[in-house]
ZARO-189430 format. One line per field, with one value per residue: residue in one letter; z, x, y of N, C-alpha, C in turn. Coordinates in pm, whole numbers, plus 32768, in hexadecimal, padded with zeros to 4 digits. Layout:
BEGIN
type = [A  ...]
n.pz = [Z  ...]
n.px = [X  ...]
n.py = [Y  ...]
ca.pz = [Z  ...]
ca.px = [X  ...]
ca.py = [Y  ...]
c.pz = [Z  ...]
c.px = [X  ...]
c.py = [Y  ...]
This chain:
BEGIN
type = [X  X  X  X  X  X  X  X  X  X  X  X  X  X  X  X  X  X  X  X  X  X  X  X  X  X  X  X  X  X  X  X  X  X  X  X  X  X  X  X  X  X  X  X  X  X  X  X  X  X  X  X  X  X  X  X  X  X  X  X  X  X  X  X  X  X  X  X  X  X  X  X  X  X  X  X  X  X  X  X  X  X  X  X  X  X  X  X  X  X  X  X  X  X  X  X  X  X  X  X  X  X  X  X  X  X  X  X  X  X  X  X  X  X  X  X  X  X  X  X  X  X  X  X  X  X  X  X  X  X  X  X  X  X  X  X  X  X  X  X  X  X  X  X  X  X  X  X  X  X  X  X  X  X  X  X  X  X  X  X  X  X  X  X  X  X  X  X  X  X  X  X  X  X  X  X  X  X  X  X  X  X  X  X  X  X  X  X  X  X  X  X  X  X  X  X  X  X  X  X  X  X  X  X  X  X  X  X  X  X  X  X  X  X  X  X  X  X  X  X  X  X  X  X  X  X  X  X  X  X  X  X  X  X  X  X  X  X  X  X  X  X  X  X  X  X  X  X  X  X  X  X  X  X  X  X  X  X  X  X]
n.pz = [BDBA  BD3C  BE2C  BE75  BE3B  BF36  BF90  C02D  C06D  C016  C08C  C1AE  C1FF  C173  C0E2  C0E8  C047  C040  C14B  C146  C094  C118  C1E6  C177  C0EF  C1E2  C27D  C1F4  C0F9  BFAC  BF05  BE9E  BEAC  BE40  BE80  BDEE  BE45  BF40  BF17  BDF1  BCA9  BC26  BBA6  BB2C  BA6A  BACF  BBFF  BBDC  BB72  BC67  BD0B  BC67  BC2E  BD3A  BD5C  BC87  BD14  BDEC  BDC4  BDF4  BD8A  BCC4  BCF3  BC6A  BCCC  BC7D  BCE3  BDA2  BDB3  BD4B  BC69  BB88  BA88  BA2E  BA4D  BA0D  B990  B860  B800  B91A  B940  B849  B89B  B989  B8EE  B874  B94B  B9A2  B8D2  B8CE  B9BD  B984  B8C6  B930  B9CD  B92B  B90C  B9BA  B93F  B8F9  B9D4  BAC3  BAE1  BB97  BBB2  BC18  BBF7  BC7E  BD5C  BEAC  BED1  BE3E  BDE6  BCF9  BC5D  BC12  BB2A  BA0E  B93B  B842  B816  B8CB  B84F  B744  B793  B82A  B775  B6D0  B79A  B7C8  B6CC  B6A6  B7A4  B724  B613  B6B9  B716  B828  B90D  B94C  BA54  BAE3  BC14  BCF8  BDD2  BEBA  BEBA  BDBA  BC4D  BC25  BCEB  BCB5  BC39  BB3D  BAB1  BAED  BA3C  B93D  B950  B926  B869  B774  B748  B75D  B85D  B97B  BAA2  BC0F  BD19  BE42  BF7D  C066  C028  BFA3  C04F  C11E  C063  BFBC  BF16  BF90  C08A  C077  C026  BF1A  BEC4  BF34  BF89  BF30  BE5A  BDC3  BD9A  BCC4  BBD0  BB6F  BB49  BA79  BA0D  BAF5  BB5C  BC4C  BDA3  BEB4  C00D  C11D  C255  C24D  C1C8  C293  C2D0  C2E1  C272  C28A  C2CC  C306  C3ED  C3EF  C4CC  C5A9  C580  C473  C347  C249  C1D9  C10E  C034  BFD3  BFB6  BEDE  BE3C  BE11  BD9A  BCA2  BC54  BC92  BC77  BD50  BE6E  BF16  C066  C0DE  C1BF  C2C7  C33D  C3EA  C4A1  C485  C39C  C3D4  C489  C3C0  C31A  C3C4  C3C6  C2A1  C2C3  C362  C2DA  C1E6  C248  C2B3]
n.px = [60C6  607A  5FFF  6095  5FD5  5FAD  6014  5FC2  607D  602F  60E5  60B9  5FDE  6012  5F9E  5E88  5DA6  5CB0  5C89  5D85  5D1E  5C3F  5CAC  5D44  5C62  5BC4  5CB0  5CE9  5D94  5DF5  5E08  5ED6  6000  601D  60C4  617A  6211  61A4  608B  606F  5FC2  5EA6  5ECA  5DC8  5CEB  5BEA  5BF7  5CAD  5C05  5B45  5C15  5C6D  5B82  5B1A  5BE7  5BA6  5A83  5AE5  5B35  5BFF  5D6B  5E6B  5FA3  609C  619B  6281  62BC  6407  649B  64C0  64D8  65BE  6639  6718  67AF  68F0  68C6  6853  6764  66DC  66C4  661C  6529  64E8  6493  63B2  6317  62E8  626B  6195  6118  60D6  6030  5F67  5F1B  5EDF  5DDA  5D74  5E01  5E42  5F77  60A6  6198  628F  63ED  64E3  6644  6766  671B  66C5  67D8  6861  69AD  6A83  6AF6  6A8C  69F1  6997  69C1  6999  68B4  67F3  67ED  675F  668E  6600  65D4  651C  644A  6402  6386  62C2  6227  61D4  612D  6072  6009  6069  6159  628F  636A  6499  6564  6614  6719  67BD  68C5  699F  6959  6882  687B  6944  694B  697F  69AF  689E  67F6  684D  67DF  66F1  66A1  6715  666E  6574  64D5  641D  64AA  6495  649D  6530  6560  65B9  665F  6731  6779  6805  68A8  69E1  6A3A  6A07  6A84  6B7C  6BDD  6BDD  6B33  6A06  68C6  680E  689D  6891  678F  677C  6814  6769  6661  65E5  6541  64AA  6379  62DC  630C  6394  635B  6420  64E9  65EF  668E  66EC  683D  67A0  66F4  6621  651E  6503  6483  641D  64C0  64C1  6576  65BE  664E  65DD  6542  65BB  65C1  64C0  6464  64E5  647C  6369  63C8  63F7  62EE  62C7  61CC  613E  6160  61C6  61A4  625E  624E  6284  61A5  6082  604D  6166  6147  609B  6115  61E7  6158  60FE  61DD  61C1  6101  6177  6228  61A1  6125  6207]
n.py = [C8CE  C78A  C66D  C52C  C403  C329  C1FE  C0B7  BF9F  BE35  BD96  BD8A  BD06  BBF0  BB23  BB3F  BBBB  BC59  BCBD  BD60  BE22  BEB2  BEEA  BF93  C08F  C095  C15D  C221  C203  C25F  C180  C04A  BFA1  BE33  BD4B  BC33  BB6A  BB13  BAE6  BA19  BA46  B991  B88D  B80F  B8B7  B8BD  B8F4  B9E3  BA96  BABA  BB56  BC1E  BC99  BCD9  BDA8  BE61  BEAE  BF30  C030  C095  C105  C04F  BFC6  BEA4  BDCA  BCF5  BBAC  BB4B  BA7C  B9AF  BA14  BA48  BB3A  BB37  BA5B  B97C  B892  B85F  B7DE  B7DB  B8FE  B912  B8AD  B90E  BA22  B9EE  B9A5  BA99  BB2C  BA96  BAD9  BBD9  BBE6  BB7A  BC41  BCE4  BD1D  BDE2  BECD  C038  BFDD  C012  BF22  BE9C  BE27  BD63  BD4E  BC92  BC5B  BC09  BC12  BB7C  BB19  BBE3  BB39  BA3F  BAA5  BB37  BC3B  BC7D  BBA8  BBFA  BD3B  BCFC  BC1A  BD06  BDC4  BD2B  BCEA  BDDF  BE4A  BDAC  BDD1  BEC8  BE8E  BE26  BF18  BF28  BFBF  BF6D  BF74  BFA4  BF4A  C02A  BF56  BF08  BEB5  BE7F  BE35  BEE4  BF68  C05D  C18E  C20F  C102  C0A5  C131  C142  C037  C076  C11C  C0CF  BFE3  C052  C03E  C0E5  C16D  C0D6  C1B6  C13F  C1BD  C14E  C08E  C10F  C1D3  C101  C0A8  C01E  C0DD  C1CD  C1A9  C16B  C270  C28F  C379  C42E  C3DF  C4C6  C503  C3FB  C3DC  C4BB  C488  C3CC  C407  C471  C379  C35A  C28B  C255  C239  C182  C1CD  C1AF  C1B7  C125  BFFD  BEF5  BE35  BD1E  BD48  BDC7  BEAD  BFEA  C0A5  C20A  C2F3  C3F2  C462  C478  C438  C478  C54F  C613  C538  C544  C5E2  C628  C587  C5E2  C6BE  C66D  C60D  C506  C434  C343  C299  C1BF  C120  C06D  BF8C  BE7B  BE4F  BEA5  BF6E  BFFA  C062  C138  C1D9  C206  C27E  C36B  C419  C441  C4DA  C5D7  C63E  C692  C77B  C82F]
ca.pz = [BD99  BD79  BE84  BE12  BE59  BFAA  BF87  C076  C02E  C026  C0C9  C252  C20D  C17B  C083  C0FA  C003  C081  C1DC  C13E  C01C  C18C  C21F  C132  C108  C25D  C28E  C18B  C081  BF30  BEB3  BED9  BE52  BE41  BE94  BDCD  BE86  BF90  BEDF  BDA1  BC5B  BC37  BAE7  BABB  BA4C  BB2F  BC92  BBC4  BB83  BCD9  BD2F  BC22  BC65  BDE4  BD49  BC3D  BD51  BE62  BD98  BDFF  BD2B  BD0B  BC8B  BC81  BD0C  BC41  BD31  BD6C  BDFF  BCFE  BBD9  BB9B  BA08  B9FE  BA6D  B9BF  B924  B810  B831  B982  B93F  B81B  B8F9  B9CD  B8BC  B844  B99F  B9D6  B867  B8D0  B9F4  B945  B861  B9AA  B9EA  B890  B916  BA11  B949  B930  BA41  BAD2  BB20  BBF8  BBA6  BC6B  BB81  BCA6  BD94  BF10  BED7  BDFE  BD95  BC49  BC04  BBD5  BAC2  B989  B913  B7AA  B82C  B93D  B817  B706  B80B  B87B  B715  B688  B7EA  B7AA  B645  B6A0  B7B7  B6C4  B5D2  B6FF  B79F  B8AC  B90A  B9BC  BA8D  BB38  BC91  BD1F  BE42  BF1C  BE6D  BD1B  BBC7  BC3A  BD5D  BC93  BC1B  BAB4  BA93  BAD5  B9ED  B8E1  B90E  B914  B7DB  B711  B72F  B75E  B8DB  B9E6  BB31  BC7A  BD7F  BEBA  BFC3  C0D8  BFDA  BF5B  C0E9  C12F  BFF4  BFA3  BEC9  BFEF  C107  C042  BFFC  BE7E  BEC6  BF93  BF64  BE9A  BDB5  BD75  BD0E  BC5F  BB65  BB5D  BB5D  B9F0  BA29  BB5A  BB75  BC97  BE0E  BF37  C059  C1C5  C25D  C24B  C1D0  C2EF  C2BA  C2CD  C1F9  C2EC  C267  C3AD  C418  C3CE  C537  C5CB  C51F  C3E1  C2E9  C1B5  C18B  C07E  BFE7  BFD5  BF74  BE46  BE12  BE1D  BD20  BC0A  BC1B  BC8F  BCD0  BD8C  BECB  BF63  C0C4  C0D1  C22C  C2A9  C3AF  C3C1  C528  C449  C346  C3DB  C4B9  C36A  C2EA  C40E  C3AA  C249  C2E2  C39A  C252  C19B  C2B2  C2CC]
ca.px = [6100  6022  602A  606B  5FAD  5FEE  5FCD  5FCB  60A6  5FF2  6137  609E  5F6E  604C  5F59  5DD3  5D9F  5C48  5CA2  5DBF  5CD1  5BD6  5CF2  5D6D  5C0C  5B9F  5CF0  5CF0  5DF9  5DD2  5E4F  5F20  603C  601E  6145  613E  6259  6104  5FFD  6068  5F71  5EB0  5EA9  5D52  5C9F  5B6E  5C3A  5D0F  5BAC  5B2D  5C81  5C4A  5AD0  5B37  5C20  5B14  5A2E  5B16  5B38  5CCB  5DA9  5EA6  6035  60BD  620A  6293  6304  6488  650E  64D8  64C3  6632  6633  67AD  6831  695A  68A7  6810  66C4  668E  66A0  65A1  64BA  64A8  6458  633B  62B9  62B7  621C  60FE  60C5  60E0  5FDD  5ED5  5F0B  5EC3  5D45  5D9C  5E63  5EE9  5FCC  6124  61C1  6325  6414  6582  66C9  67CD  66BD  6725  685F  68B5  6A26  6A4E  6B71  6A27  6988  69B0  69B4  696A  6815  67CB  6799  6713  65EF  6597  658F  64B9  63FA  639A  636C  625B  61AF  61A1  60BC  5FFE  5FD5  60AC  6206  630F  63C6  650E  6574  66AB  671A  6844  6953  6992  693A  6834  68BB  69BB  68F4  699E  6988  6815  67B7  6885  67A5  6661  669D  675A  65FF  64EC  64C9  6417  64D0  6437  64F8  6534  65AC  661D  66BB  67B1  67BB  6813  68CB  6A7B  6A70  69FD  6AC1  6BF7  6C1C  6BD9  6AC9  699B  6839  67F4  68D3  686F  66E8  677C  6829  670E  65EA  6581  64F4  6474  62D9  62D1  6371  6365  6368  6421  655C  664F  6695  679B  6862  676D  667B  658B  64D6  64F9  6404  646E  648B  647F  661A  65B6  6677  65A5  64F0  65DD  657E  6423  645F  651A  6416  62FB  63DB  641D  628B  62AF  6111  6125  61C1  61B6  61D7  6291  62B6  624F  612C  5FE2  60A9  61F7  6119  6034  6195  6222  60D8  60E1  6252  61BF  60C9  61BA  6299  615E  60DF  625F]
ca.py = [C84B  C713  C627  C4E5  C389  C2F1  C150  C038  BF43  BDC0  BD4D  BDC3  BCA3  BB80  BB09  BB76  BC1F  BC88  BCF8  BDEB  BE79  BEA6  BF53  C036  C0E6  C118  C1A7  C2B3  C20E  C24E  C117  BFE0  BF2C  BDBF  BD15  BBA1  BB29  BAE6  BAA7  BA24  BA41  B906  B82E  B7DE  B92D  B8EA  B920  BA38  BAFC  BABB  BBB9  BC9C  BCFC  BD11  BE32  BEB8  BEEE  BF7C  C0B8  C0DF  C0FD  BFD1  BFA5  BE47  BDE3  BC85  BB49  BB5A  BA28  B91C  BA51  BAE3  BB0F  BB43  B9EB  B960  B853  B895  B783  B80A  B958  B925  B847  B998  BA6B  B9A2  B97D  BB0D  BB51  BA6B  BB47  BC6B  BB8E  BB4F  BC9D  BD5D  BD74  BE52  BF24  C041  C003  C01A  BE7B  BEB7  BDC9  BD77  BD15  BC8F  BC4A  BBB4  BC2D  BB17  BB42  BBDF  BAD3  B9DE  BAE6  BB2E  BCDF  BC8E  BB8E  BC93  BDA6  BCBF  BC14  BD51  BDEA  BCD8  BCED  BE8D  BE2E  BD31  BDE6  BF41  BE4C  BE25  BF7C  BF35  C029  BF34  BFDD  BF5D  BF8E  BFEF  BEF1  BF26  BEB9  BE0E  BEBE  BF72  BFF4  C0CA  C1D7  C1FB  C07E  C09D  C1AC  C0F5  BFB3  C083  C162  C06F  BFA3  C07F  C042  C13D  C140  C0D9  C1B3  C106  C20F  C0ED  C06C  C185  C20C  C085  C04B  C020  C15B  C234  C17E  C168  C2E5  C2F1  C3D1  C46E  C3C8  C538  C4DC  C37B  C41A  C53B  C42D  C36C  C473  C47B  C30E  C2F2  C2C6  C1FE  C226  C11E  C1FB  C1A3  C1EA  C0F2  BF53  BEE0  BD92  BCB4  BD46  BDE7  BF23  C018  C143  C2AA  C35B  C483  C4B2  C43C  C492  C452  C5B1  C60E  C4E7  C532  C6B6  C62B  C510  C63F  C72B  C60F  C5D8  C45A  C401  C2A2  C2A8  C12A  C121  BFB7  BF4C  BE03  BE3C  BF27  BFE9  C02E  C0BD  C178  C207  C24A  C30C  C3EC  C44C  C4B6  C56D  C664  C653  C6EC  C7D9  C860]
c.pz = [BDBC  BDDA  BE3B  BE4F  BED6  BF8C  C025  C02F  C071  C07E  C188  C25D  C1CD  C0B0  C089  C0D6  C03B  C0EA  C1A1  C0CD  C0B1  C1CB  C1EB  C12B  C185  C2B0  C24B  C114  C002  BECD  BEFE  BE68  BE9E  BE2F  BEA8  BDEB  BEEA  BF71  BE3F  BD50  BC1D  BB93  BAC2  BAE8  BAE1  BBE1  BC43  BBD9  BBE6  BD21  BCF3  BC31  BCF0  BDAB  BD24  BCB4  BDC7  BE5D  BDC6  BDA6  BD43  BCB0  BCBB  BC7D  BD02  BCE4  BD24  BD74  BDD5  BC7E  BBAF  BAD6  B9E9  BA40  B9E2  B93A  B8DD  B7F5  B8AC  B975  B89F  B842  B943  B98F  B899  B8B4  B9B0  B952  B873  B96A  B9E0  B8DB  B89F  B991  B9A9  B8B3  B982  B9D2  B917  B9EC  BA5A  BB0A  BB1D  BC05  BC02  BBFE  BC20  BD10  BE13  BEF5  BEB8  BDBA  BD11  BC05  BBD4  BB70  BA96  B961  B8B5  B7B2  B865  B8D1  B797  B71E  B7FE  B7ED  B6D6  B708  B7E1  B725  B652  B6E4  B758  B65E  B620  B756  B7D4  B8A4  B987  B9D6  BAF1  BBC4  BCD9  BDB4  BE72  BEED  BDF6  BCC7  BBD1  BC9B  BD31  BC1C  BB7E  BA6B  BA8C  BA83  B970  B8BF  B8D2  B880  B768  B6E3  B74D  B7EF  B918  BA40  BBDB  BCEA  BE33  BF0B  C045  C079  BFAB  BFFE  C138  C101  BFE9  BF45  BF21  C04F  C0F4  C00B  BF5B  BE6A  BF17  BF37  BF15  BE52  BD7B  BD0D  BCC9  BBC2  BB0E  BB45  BAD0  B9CF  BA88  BB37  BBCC  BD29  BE7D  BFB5  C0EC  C1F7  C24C  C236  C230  C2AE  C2BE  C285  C1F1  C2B4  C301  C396  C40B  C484  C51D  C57C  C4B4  C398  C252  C192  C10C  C025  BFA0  BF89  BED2  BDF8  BDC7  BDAB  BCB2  BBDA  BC3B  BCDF  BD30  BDDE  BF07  C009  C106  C158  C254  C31C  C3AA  C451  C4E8  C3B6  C36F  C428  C43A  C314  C34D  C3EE  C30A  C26B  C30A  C338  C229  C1E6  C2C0  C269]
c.px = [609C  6063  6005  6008  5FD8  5FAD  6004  6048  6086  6061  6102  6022  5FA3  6014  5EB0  5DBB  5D2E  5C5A  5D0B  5D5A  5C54  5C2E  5D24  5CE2  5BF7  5C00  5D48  5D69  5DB5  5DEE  5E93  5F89  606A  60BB  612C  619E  61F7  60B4  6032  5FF2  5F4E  5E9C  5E19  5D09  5C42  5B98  5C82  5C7C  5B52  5B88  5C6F  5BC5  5AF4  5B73  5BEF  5AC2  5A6B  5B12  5BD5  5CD4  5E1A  5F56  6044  613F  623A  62CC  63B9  64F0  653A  64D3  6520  6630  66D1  681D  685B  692B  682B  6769  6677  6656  6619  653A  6485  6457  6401  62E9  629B  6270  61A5  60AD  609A  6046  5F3F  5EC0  5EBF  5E03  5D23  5DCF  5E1B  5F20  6067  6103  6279  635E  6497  65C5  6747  6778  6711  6790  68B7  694F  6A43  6ABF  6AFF  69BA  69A7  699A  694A  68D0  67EB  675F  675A  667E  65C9  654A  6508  6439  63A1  6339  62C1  61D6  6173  6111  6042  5F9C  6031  613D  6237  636A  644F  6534  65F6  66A9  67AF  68B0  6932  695D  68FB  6829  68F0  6949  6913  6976  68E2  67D0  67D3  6819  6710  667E  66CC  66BA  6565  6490  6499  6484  6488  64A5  64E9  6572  6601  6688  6758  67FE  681C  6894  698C  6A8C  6A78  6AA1  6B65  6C30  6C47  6B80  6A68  6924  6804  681F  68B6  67F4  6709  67CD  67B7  665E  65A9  6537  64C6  63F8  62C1  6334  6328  63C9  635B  64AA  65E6  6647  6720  67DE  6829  66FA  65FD  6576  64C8  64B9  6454  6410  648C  6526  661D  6609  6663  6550  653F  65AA  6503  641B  6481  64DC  639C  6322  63CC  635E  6268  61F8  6101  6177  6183  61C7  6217  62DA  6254  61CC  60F5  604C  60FD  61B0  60D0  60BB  61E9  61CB  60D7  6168  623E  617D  610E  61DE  6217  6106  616C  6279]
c.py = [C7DD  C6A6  C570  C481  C336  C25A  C0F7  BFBD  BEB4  BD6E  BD2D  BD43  BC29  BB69  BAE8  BBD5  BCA6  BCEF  BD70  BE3E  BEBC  BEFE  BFD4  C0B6  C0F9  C14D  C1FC  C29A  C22C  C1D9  C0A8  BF85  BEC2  BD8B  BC64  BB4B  BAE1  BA8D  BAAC  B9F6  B98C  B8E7  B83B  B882  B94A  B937  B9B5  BADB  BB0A  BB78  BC0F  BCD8  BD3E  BDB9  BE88  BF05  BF0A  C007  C103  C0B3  C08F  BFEC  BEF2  BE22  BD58  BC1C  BB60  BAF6  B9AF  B988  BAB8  BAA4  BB1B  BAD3  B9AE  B903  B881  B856  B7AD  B885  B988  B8DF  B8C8  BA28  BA57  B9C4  BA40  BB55  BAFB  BABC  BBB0  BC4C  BB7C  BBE0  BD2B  BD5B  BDC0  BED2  BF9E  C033  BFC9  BF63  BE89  BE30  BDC3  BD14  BD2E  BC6E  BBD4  BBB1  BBB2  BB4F  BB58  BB9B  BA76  BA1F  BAF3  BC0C  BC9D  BC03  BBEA  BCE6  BD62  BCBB  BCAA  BDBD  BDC1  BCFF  BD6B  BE83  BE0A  BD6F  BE96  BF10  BE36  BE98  BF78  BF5D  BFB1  BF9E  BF92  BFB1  BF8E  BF9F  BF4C  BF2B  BE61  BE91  BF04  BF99  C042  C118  C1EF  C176  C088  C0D3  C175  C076  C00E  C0E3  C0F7  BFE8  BFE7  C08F  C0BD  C127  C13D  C129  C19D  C164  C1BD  C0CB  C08A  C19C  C171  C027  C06F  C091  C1CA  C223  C19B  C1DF  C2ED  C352  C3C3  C41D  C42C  C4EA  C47B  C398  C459  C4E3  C3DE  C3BD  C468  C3F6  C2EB  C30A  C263  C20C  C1A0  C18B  C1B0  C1E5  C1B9  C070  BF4F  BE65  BD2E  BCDA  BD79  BE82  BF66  C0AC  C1B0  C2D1  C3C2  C4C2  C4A3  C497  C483  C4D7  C5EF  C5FB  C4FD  C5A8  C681  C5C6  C591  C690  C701  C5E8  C534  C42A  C393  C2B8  C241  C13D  C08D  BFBC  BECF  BE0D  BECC  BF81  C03C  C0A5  C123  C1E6  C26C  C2A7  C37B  C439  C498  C51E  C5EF  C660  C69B  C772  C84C  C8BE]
């Protein structure tokens, strides 16, 4: 069984870019996904290809991981929610000289209430959004969150097929999330619904109530996870926690997982 891609995630350095592209090689990642909630992509070209050479000549491999907190494409109104789609088809737009690559989007994002969203923008946006980056190369992929539409594992599968969508699977997320907690089902079951789209995991152990991304101990109970990440083939395994300690904590936890 191939082993897949272990990444950094840019979230642990803020927005220096430098210093995490510096960290990930001389501590053996293969990669990194950029997280533009941070460091978002700048307007004028010349600063944008400053960032992109840095990447060219790092020699990792990279995914990119959209802004979420001013970029929900499924609000109610209909001007806003095409103001957001615009703004994530011109990243998708910076981005197309990078490509191919995966760009991880959130639909419900900060656990905005889905009384302030819209279904039928939701799967529109995100159609037009796959649509757009396919012309460019680039596979959007959606990510499930905690709760809201793409917490419920049918609901999620629904937005991503119905538009062409990858899925990014979040394992805090699900272990974290109102489908688990609430006894409609086991974290298996959420991937085994969701399995014929994923190409993308964010590997940790748990989001608590406030939002915090927490270390897999020594009780972890995410090897499952990982077994059924490893059977389906998923290559990209993020390690999304917010500091270089928590990651490097949660890399020694794959190591036993792949030594076991």
């Amino acid at each position: 069984m191939k082993k897949p891609s272990i990444a950094l995630s840019s979230r642990v350095s803020f927005n220096r870019y430098r210093e995490c592209i510096r960290y990930a090689k001389e501590n053996g990642y293969q990669g990194i996904e950029w997280y533009l909630e941070y460091y978002r992509l700048p307007s004028w070209k010349g600063l944008r290809d400053k960032f992109f050479n840095s990447l060219r000549d790092s020699e990792l491999q990279y995914s990119f991981h959209a802004p979420t907190n001013d970029a929900e494409l499924a609000l109610k109104d209909r001007t806003y929610s095409a103001v957001v789609l615009n703004y994530l088809k011109m990243y998708i737009d910076f981005l197309a000289e990078l490509a191919p690559v995966t760009f991880t989007i959130h639909i419900g994002a900060r656990r905005i209430p889905v009384e302030e969203l819209s279904w039928e923008h939701a799967v529109d946006s995100l159609k037009r959004l796959v649509e757009h980056g396919y012309s460019k190369n680039i596979k959007v992929c959606l990510e499930n969150l905690t709760g809201g539409w793409t917490g419920h594992p049918e609901m999620l599968m629904e937005m991503a097929t119905s538009s062409g969508a990858g899925i990014t699977f979040d394992i805090g997320h699900v272990m974290g999330g109102k489908w688990v907690l609430e006894g409609h089902g086991t974290a298996l079951e959420f991937i085994d619904r969701i399995a014929s789209k994923v190409l993308n995991a964010h590997v940790y152990e748990y989001e608590n109530e406030k939002g915090l991304h927490l270390v897999p101990g020594k009780d972890t109970q995410i090897f499952p996870l990982l077994e059924r990440l490893s059977e389906i083939g998923c290559p990209w395994w993020v390690l999304e926690l917010n500091t270089y300690r928590e990651t490097e904590e949660t890399l020694k936890v794959l190591k036993d997982y792949f030594v076991s």
